[in-house]
C-alpha positions in Angstrom: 286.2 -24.0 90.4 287.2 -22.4 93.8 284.3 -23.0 96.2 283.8 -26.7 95.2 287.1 -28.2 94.1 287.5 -30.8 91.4 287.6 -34.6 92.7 286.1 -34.1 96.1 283.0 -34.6 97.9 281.3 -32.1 100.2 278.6 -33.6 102.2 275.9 -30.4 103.8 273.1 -31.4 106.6 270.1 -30.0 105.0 267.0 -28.3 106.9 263.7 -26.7 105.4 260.6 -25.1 106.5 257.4 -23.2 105.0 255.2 -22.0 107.7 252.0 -20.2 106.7 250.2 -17.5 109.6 248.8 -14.8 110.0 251.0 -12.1 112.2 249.6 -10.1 114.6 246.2 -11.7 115.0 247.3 -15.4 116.0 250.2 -17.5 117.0 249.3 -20.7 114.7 251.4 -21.7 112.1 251.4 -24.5 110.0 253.4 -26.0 106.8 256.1 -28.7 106.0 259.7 -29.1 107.1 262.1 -31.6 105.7 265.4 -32.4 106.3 268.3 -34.3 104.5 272.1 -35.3 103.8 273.5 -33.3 100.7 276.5 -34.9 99.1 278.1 -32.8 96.2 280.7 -34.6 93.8 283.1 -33.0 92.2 284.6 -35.2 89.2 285.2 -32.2 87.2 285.7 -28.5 87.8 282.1 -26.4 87.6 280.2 -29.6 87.1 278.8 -31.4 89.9 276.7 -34.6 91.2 274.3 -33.9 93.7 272.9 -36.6 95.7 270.1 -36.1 98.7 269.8 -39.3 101.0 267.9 -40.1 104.4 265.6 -37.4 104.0 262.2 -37.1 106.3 259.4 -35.0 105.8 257.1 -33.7 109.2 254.4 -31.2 109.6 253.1 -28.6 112.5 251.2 -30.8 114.8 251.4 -28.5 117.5 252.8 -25.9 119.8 254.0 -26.0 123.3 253.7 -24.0 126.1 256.6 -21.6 125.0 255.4 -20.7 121.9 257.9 -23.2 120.0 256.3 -25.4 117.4 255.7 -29.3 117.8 256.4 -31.4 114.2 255.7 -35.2 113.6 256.1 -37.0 111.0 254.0 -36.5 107.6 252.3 -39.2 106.1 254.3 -39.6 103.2 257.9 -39.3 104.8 259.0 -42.7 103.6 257.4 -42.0 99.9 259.3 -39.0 99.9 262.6 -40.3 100.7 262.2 -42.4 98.7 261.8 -40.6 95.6 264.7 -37.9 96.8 267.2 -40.5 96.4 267.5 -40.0 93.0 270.8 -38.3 91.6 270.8 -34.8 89.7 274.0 -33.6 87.7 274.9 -29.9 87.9 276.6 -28.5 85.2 277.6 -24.3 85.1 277.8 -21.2 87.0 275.6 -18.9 85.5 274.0 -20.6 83.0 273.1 -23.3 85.7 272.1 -26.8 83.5 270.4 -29.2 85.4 270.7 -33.4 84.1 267.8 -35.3 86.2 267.7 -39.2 86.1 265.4 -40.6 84.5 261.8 -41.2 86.4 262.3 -37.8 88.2 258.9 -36.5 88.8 258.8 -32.4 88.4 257.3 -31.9 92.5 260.6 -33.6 93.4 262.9 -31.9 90.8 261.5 -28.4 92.3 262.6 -29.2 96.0 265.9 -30.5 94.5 265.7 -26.9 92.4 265.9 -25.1 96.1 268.4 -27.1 97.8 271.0 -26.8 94.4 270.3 -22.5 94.4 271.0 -22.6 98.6 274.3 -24.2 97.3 274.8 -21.7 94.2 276.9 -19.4 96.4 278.5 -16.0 95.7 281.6 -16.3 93.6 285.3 -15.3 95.5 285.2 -12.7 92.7 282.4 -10.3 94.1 281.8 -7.7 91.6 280.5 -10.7 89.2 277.4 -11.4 92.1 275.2 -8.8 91.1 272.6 -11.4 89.0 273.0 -14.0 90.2 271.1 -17.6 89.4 268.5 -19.1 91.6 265.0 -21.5 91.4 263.5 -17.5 90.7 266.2 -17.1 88.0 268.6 -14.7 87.1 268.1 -12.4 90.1 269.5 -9.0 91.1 271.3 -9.9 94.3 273.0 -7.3 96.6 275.7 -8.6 98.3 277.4 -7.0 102.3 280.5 -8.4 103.1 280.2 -8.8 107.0 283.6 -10.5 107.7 287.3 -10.6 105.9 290.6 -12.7 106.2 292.1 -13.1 102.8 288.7 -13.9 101.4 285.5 -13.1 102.2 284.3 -15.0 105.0 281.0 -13.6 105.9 278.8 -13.0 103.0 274.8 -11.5 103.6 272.8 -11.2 100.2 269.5 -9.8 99.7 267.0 -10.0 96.7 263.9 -8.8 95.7 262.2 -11.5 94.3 259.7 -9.9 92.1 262.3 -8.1 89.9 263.7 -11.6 89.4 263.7 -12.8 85.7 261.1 -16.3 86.4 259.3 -15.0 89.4 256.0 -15.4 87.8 252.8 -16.5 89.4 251.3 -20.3 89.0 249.0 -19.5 86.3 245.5 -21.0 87.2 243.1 -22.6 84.3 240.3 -20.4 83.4 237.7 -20.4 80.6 238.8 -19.5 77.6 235.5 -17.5 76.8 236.4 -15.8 80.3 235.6 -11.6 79.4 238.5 -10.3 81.6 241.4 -12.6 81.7 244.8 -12.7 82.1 244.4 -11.2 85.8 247.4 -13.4 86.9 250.2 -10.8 86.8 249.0 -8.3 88.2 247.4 -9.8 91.5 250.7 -11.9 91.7 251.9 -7.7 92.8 249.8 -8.3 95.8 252.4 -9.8 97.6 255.8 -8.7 98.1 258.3 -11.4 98.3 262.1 -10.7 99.3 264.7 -13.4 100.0 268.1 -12.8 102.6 270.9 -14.7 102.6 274.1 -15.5 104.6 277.3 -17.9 103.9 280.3 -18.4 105.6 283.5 -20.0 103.9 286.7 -21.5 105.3 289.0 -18.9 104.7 291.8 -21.4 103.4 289.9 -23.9 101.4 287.6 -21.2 100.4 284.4 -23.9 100.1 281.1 -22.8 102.7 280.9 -24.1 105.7 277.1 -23.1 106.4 274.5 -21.1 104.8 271.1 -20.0 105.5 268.3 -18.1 103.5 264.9 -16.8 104.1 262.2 -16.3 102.0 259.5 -13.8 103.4 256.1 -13.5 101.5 253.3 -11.0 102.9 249.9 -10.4 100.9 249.9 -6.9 100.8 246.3 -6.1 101.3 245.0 -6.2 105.0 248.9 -5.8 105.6 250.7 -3.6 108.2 253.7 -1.8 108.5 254.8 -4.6 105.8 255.0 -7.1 108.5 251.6 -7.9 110.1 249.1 -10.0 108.1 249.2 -13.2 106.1 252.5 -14.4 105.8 254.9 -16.9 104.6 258.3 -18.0 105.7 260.6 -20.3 104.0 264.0 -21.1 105.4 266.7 -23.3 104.0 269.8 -24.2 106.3 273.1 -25.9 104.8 275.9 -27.0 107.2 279.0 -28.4 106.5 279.7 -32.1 107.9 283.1 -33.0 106.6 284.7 -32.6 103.4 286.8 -36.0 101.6 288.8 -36.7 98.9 286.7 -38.5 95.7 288.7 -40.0 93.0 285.9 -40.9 91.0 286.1 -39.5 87.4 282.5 -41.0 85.6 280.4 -38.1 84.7 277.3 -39.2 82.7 273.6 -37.4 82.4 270.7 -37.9 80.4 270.1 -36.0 77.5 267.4 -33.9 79.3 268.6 -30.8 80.3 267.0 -28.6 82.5 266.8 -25.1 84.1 267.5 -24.2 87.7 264.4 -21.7 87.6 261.3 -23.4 89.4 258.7 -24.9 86.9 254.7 -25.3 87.6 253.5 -28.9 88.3 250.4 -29.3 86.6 247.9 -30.3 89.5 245.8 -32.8 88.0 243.3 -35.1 90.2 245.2 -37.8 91.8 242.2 -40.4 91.1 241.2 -40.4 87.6 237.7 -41.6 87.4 236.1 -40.7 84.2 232.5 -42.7 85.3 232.1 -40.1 88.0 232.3 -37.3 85.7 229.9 -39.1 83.2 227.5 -39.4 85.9 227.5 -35.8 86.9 227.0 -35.0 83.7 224.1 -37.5 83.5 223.0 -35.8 86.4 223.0 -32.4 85.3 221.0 -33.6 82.0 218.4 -35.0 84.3 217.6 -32.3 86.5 214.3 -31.9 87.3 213.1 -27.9 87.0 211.9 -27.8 90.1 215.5 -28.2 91.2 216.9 -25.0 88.8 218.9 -23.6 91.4 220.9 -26.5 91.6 222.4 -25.9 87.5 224.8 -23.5 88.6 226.4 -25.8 91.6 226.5 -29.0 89.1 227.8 -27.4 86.1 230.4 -25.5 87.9 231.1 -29.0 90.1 231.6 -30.2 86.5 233.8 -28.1 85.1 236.4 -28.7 87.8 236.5 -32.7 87.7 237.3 -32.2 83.9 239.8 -29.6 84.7 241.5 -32.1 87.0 241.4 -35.1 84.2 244.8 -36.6 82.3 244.3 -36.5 78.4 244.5 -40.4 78.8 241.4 -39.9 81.0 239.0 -37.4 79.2 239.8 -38.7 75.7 238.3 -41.7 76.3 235.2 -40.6 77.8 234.3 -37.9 75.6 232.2 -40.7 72.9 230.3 -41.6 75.9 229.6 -37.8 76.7 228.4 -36.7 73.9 225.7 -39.7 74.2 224.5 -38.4 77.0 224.2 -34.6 75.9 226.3 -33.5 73.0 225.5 -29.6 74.0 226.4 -29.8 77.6 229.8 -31.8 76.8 230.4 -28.8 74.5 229.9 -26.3 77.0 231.9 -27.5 79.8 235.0 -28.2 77.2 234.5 -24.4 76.2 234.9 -23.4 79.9 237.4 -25.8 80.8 240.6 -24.1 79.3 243.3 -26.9 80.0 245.4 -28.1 77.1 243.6 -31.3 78.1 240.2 -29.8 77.0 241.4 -27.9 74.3 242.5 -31.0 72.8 239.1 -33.0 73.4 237.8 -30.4 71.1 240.0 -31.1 68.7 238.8 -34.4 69.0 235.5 -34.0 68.4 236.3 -31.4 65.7 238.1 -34.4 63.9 234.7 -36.2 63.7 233.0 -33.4 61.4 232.5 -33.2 58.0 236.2 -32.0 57.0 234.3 -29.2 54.9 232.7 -27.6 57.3 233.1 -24.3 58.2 232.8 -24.3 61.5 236.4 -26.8 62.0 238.0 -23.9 60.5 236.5 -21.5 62.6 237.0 -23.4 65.4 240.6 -24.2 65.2 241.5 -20.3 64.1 240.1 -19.4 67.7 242.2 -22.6 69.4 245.4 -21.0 67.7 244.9 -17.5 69.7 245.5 -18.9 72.9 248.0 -16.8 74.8 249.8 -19.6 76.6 250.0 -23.0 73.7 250.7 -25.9 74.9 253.0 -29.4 73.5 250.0 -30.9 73.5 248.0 -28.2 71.7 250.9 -28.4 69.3 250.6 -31.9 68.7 246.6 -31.7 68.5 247.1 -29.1 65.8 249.8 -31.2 63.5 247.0 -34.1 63.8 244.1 -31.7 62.5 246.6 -30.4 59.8 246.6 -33.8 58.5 243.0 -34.1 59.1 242.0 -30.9 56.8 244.8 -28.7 55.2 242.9 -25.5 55.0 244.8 -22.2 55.5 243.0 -21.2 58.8 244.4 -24.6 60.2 248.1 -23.8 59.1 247.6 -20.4 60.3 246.6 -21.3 63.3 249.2 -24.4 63.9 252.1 -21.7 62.8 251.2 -19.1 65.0 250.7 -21.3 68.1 254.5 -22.5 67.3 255.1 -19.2 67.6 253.7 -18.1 70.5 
């Protein structure tokens, strides 16, 4: 209500960078930067319309002779400005609501995610900044005031990331049947991640006028004095390019409502070819023993192209797997471990004598998965109606649970 007044329009120049290296043993460095216009309307108080236009996207290319790094353009600049220019609609202060239009793809939501928590600055009233909300979540944030008039002017925050509420590691697909599992936590401790921030606000209109924050991530191991060692730095700039009046009072969002916290895009194969899995697997079943040592290599080949398959994808192409060999197909679903697999088995399940033992057994095991998914849900209501048994409803209750 106070840093973003109702009816206006702020418009930020918008800067980015994530630059991977490794400190102390070489001077490379390499990663994305992006850039854009930020316009922020205002049609009513604590709810706001963000728009980002004219953005580019560029990579490391190079560096010059003194040390400073050389960008040119990425490949997909155009593609990427493109899909930016989409809308989002703000709503809250803590509890920060996000409204996407429709056709936003998550990738692009979770860049739009960092630019709206550079802009969720501290509050005029500073004792209510100690958790504050960012794309890590609720996070405790310690907050210097570096400079005074009759507000603060000069604000510097700092934040340990890994005490914030969704800091949590991408979780990777592993098999299922995997003996020691669940190892995503506590290597995610192997690197420490803090975040520093600094805004300056006009001291009579009380809006920010810039603001800049930097995320340092080291992995700890091989580290040295907490500095030296493989590194990432991520660093947002905002600055202010003129502020106007903006009259304009319509206000609707989609239905959809959204988090500010950062969500994991799945990271499925961009080509979807379900013939060349088929003929690895046909591959695999024909392998001469002479050629043995080659099983390993193929299977485990194997396992990842199905891991990287849409649902649309490996449904269809399971009938023609189980042609080739019906106990391979089973074993590579078994070590798979995406919902995407998990409901391939159910498919095949579904073609079993709906008295047999082993459906129940089968679906009991699918329904102590630690991490369900929507579609596991939805695979589990269709086998409900394929065989009421109580191991099935046990199973679909608890997953809705979990």
């Amino acid at each position: 209500a106070t840093r973003y007044k109702t009816l206006h329009k702020y418009e930020y120049r918008y800067e980015a960078e994530s630059l991977n290296a490794i400190n102390g043993a070489s001077t490379l460095k390499n990663g994305p930067k992006g850039s854009c216009m930020v316009q922020i309307e205002v049609p009513q108080t604590c709810s706001y319309i963000v728009r980002t236009t004219g953005c580019m996207l560029s990579e490391v290319a190079d560096m010059d002779t003194e040390g400073n790094l050389v960008f040119r353009p990425a490949a997909g600049s155009d593609a990427f400005a493109a899909e930016m220019e989409k809308y989002v609609v703000v709503e809250g202060v803590y509890d920060v609501k996000l409204y996407p239009e429709e056709g936003e793809t998550l990738t692009i939501l979770n860049i739009k995610r960092g630019i709206i928590s550079a802009l969720a600055v501290p509050l005029v009233e500073e004792d209510k900044n100690k958790i504050m909300p960012t794309i890590h979540g609720m996070c405790k944030t310690h907050s210097t005031v570096n400079a005074r008039e009759d507000i603060a002017t000069d604000i510097t925050l700092n934040r340990d990331l890994s005490k914030c509420e969704e800091f949590l590691p991408v979780r990777e697909h592993t098999s299922p049947l995997a003996l020691i599992s669940g190892m995503h936590y506590p290597l995610s401790q192997l690197v420490r991640s803090s975040q520093t921030c600094n805004y300056k606000f006009d001291n009579e209109n009380k809006h920010m006028t810039s603001g800049s924050c930097t995320e340092r991530h080291i992995l700890i191991p091989f580290s040295h004095k907490g500095e030296y060692g493989v590194t990432n730095v991520g660093k947002q700039e905002l600055t202010l390019v003129e502020v106007t009046p903006h009259n304009d009072r319509v206000f609707d969002h989609s239905e959809v409502a959204k988090g500010l916290h950062m969500e994991a895009v799945q990271d499925k194969t961009a080509v979807q070819d379900k013939d060349a899995g088929l003929n690895l697997l046909r591959e695999l079943t024909n392998l001469p023993e002479a050629e043995g040592e080659r099983r390993a290599h193929l299977f485990h080949k194997l396992v990842t192209m199905v891991r990287g398959m849409k649902a649309e994808t490996l449904s269809p192409a399971i009938p023609e797997a189980l042609e080739v060999s019906p106990v391979l197909t089973y074993q590579v679903l078994a070590q798979c471990g995406t919902p995407e697999c998990s409901s391939a088995i159910m498919q095949i399940l579904r073609t079993f004598d709906s008295s047999a033992v082993e459906v129940d057994a089968a679906v009991f095991a699918l329904g102590l998965v630690s991490n369900p998914s929507a579609l596991l849900i939805n695979d589990m209501l269709e086998m409900a109606k394929y065989k009421t048994s109580k191991p099935i409803l046990y199973a679909l209750s608890n997953i809705v649970k979990r």
